[in-house]
C-alpha positions in Angstrom: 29.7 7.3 -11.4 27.7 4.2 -12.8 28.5 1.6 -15.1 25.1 0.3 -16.1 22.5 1.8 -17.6 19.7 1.3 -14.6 23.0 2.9 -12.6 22.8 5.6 -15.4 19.2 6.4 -15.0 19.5 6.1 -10.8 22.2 8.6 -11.2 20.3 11.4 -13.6 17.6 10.8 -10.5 20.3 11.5 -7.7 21.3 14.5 -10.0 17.5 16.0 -9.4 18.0 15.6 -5.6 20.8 18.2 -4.9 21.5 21.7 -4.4 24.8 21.7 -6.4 24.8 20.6 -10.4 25.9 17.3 -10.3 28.9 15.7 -12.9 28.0 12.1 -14.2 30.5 10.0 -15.4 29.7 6.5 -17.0 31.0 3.9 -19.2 31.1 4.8 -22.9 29.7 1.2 -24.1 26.3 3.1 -22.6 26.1 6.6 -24.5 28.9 6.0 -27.7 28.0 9.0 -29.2 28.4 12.9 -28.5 24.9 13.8 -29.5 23.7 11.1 -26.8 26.1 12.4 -24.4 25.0 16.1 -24.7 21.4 14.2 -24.3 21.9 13.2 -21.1 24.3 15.5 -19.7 26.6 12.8 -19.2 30.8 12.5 -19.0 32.5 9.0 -20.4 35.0 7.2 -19.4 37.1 3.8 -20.8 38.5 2.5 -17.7 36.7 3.3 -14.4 40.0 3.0 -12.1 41.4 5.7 -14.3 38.3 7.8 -14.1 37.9 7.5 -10.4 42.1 8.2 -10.0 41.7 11.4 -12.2 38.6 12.4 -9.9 39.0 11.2 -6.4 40.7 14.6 -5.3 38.8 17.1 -8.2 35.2 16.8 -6.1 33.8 17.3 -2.6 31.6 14.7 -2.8 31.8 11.1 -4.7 28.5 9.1 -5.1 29.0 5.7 -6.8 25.9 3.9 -8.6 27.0 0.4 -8.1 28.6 -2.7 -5.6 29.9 -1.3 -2.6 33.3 -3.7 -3.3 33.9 -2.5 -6.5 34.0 0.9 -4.9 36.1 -0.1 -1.7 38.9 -1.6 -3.9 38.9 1.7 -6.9 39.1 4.2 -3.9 41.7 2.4 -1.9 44.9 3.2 -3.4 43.9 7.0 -2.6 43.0 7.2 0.4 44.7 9.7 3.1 43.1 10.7 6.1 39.4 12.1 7.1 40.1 15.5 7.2 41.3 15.3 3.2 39.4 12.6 1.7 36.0 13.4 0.0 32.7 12.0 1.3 32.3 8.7 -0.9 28.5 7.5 -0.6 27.2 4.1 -2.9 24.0 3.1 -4.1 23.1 0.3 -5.3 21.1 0.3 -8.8 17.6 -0.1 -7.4 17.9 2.8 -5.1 17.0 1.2 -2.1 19.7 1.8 0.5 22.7 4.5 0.1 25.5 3.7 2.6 28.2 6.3 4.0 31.1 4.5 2.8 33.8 7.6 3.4 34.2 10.9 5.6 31.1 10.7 7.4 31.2 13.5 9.4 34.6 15.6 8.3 33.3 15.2 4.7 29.7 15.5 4.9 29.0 11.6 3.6 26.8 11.0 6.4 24.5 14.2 5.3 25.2 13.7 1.9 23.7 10.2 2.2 20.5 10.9 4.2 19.4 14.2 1.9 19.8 11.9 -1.4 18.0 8.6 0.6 14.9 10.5 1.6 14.0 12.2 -1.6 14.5 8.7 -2.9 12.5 6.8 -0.5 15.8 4.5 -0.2 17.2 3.7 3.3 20.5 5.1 4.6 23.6 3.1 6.0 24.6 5.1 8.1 27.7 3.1 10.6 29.6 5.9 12.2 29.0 5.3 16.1 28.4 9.3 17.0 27.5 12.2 15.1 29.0 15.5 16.0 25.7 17.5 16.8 27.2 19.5 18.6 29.8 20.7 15.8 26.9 21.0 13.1 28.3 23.7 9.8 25.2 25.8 9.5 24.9 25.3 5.9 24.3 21.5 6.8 21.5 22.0 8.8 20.2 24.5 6.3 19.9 21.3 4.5 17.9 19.8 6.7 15.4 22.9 7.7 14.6 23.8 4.1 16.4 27.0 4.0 18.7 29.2 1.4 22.1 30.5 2.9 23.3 34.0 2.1 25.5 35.3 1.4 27.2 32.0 0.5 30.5 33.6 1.4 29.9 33.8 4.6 29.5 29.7 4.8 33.3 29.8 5.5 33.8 32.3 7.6 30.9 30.4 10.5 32.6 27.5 9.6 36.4 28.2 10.4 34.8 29.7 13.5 33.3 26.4 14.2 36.4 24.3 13.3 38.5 26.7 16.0 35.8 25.7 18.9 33.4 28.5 18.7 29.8 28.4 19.4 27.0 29.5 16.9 24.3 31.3 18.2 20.9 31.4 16.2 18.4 34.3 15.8 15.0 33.3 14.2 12.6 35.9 12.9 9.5 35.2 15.2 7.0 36.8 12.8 8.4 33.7 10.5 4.8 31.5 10.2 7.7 28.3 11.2 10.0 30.3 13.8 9.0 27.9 16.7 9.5 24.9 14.2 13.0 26.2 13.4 13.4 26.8 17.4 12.4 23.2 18.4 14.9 21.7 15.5 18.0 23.4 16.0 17.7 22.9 20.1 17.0 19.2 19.2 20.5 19.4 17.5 22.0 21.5 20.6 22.3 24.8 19.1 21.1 27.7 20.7 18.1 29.8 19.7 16.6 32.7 20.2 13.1 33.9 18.8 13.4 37.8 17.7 11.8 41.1 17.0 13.0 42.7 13.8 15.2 45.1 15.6 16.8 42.3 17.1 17.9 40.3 13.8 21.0 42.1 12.7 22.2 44.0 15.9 25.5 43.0 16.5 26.6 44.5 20.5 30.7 45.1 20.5 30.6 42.0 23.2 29.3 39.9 20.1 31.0 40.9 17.1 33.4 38.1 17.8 30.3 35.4 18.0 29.2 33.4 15.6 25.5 34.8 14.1 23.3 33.0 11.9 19.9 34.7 11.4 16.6 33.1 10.1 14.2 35.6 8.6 12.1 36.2 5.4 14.1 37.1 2.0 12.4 40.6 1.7 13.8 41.4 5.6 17.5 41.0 4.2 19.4 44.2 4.6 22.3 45.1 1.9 25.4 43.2 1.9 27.3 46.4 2.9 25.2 46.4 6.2 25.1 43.0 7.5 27.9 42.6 10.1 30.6 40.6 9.1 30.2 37.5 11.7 26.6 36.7 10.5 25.0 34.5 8.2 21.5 35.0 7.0 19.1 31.8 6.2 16.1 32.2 4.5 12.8 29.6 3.8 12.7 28.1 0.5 9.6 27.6 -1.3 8.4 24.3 -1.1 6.6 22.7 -4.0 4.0 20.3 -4.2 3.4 18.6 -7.7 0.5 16.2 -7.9 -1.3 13.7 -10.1 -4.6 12.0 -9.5 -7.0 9.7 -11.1 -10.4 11.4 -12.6 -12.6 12.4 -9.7 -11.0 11.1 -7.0 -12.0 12.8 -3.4 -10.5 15.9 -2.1 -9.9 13.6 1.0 -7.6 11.5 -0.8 -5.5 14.1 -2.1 -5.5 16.2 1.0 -4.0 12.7 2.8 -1.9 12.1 0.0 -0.1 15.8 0.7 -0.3 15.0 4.7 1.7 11.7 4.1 3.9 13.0 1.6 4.7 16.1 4.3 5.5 13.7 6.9 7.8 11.6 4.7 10.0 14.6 4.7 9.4 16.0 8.5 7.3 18.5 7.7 3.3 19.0 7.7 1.5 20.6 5.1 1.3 24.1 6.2 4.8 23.7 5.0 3.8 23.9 0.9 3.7 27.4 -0.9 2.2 26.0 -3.9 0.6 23.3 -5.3 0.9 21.9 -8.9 -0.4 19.9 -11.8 -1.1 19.2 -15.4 -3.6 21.6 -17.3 -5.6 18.8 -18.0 -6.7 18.7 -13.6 -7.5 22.5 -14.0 -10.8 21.3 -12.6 -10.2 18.6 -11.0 -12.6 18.8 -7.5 -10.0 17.3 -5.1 -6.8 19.4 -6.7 -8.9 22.3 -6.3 -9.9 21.6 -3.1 -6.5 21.4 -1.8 -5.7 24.8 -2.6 -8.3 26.2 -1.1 -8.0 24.6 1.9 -4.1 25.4 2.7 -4.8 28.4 1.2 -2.3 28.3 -1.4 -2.1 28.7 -5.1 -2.5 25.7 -7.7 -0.8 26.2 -10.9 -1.7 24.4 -14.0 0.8 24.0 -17.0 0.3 22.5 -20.7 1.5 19.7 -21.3 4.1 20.9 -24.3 5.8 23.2 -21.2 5.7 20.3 -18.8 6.9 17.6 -21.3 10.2 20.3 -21.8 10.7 19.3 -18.2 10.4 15.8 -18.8 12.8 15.9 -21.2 15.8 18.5 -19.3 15.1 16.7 -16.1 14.9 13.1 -17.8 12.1 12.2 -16.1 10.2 8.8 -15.6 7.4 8.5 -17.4 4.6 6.0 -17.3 3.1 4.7 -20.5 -0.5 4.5 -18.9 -0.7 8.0 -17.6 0.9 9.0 -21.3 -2.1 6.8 -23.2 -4.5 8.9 -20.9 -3.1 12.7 -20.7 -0.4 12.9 -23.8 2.2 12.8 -20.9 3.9 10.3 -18.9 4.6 12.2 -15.9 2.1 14.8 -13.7 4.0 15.4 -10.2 7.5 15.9 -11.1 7.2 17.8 -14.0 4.8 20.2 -12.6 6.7 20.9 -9.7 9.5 21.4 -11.9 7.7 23.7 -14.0 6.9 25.7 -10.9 10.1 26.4 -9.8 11.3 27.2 -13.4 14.5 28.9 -14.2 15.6 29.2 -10.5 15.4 25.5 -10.2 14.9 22.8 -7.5 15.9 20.1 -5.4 14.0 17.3 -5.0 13.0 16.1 -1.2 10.7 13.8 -2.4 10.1 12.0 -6.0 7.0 11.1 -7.1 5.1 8.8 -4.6 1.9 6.9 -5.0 -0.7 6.9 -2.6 -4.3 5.9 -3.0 -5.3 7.2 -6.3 -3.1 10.3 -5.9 0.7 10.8 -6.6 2.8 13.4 -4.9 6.2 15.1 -6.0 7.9 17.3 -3.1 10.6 20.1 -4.8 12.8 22.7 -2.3 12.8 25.8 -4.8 16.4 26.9 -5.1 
């Protein structure tokens, strides 16, 4: 929800940074016609304590673009208890910090405001003294690891187990090129995990069909719904997406360090991208080139009519001196965008400048 139009545009970016499709709701003084509101994908509302009465119980999640009091004081009158209430997060219009106002940990604020705060470069208020590591839902540290549950189904099934004090036990795929990655992140966050053969993914023993499963491994090693066990959930690697932008001749050094720091801002290094992309107009650009050769991964190049579609659908920032120079006002974004095409992404980092270079990171969905 947002009542200005910087809120507006901080929320359309928020939208870009999540799994889920995201409802916006502002104030109709900013888009007073339908044709503008089917524009920007965007719902209206006269009086914002109505609008956030009518919609405090209809969503998991509330994320308000604007003073934390004004939020404190709308919510207030609803308010129950942590197990019911939805995770409330705030931003404030610049997008530099999100704070956890709401169901932290019950509701998923806590998460809800660090995913959103790092693909935004903003910092997270995060004030609840512990969090349950210990009690992690699998789907949130899917999150976190860059990784596609299936079936989706089973999400509740892990999750009641977890809510009735069960323990999860993990199975990675070790011929993953990340397994010991995964390994190291979930025993950080006190989960056990195992590194397995193939034979060992899906094998459920009659001692274990009453544990919690969840299995890491590639999409193509996925047996048939029909054949996976009923007390396992399967996670698999999303493609992750590197769009990038960089002056004329700049050094394939600079843009390799542009994708190292860019990596890092998410907790990942750059054997982590599957693909790199860019604007048509870099098709031979040294450094872009470069890049792809090195990591050994493919560069995709897109006109600029297909990428300024993206511009448009994702509404997009543009710059007017990158327009003046290429015929568009956005590289990074739009060709990550383009990249991940009609199965969509989710930001984990927007577009960044670095020395001459600029970097967009995308989680394909």
């Amino acid at each position: 929800m947002a009542v200005t139009a910087q809120g507006m545009q901080l929320a359309q970016n928020i939208r870009h940074c999540l799994d889920e499709y995201v409802d916006i709701y502002v104030s109709e003084k900013l888009v007073p016609d339908e044709e503008t509101q089917r524009k920007y994908q965007v719902h209206v509302f006269k009086d914002f304590s109505e609008a956030v009465e009518r919609n405090f119980k209809a969503y998991e999640g509330l994320i308000f673009v604007m003073a934390t009091g004004i939020v404190v004081r709308a919510i207030a009158p609803f308010l129950q208890d942590k197990l019911t209430d939805p995770a409330v997060v705030v931003f404030d219009e610049q997008g530099k910090h999100g704070i956890s106002l709401l169901s932290g940990h019950v509701g998923g604020a806590n998460e809800l405001t660090r995913q959103i705060c790092q693909a935004l470069g903003a910092g997270a208020v995060i004030t609840t003294a512990t969090d349950l590591t210990k009690q992690l839902a699998p789907d949130v540290l899917a999150g976190r690891l860059g990784l596609r549950p299936w079936p989706k189904v089973r999400i509740k099934t892990i999750n009641s187990g977890l809510l009735a004090g069960k323990k999860i036990h993990w199975r990675i795929d070790r011929t993953l090129p990340h397994s010991v990655f995964y390994k190291r992140c979930l025993e950080q966050e006190g989960q056990i995990a195992d590194l397995c053969v193939n034979s060992q993914l899906f094998a459920v023993l009659p001692e274990e069909q009453e544990q919690l499963e969840v299995v890491i491994t590639g999409e193509r090693q996925l047996p048939e719904l029909a054949e996976l066990p009923s007390n396992i959930l399967c996670l698999t690697p999303r493609r992750l997406i590197a769009g990038v932008g960089c002056r004329k001749g700049t050094p394939a050094a600079l843009v390799m360090s542009a994708l190292d720091a860019a990596c890092r801002m998410i907790g990942r290094d750059r054997s982590f991208i599957d693909e790199l992309a860019s604007t048509i107009v870099k098709k031979h650009e040294p450094g872009i080139v470069y890049a792809g050769d090195s990591l050994v991964r493919p560069v995709k190049f897109y006109e600029n009519d297909k990428m300024q579609q993206m511009i448009d659908t994702h509404q997009l920032t543009e710059s007017e001196f990158v327009k003046s120079r290429i015929g568009i006002g956005n590289v990074c974004e739009a060709a990550a965008y383009c990249s991940v095409a009609a199965r969509g992404g989710r930001i984990a980092l927007r577009k960044t400048n670095f020395e001459k270079v600029t970097v967009a990171l995308i989680w394909e969905k």
